[in-house]
N, C-alpha and C positions, 0 to 999 in steps of 0.2 A: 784535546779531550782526554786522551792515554794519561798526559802527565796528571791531568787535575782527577783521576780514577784511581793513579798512582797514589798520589797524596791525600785520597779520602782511605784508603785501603789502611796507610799508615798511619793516619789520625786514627781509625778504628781500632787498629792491633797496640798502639799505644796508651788508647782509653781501655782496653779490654786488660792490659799487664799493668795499668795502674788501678783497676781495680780488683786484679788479683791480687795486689800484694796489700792494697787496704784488708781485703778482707780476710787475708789468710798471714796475716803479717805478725810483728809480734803481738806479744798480750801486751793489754793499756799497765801503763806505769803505776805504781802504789802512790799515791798523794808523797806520799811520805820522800821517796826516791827522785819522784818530779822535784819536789823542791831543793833537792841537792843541786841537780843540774843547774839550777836556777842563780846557786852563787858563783861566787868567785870563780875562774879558773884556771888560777894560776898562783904557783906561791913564788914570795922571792927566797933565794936560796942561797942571796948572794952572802950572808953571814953562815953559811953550813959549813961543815967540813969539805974539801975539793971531793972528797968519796964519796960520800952525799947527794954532792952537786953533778955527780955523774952517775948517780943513781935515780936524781930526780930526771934528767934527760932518757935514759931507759923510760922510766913510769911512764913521764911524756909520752913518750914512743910507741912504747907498745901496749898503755892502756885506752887509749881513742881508736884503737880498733873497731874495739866494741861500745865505748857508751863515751859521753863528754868525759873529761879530765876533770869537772867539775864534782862529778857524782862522787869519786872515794875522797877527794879533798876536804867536802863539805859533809859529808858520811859521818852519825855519830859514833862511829869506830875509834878505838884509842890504843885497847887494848891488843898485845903480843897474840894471844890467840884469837881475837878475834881479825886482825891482820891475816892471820897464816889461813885460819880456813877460809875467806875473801879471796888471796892469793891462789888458793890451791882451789877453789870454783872457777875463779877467770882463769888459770890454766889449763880448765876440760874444756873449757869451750872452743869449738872446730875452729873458730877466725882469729883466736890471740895468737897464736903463735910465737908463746914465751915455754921457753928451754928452764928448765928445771935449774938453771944457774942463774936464767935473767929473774926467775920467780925469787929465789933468794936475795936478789940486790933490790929489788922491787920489796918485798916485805921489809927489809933492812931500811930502805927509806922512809919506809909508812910507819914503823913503829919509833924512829928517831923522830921523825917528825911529828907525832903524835905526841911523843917526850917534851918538844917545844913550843911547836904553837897550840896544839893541846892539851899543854899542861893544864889545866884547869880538867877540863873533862878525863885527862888520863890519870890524875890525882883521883880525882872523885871515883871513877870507876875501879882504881887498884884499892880505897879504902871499902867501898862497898864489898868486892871481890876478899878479902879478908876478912870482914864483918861474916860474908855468909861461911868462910873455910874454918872459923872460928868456933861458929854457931853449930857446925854439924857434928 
């Protein structure tokens, strides 16, 4: 009778801490960000540069801390600045735990790799970016 009191006690305290963390948990995803997650998560790497390809195991590393590996992959990001301010927002947050040196090999990859398998969108975005540096 103790043990089966024991285990209703702890069925309880672990439905009461799963629905705190439902309810106090993060905010719901942008459509838009869900659908990142959704692709691919993984590039190959094995045509990079070897610095690269030990830059891409860093990313690995320490970007599934906090979200899928999917999300900046699949991310319409292309562009060097938009790289560095992404880089330097997952740097403030309290559970990355990337060093101002790993944020550097980390950007270094994103923007290289946005050169190649992005090229299409890092094309389009460096002409639009020009069009408007023009215009002003």
């Amino acid at each position: 009778m103790k043990i089966r009191k024991n285990w209703l006690l702890i069925a309880l305290f672990l439905g009461i801490a799963g629905f705190l963390k439902l309810s106090h948990g993060d905010e719901p995803l942008d459509p838009r960000i869900a659908a990142y997650d959704k692709g691919p998560a993984t590039i190959d790497v094995s045509k990079y540069p070897a610095e690269m390809q030990e830059n891409y195991k860093l990313f690995s590393k320490k970007c599934t801390h906090c979200h899928t590996l999917a999300r900046p992959i699949n991310s319409d990001y292309a562009l060097p600045d938009e790289w560095s301010r992404y880089v330097k927002r997952m740097m403030r947050k309290p559970d990355s735990q990337i060093s101002a040196d790993e944020a550097k090999k980390i950007y270094e990859f994103l923007v290289y790799d946005s050169k190649i398998r992005k090229k299409a969108l890092y094309d389009k975005k460096m002409k639009e970016q020009a069009q408007s540096q023009s215009s002003q």
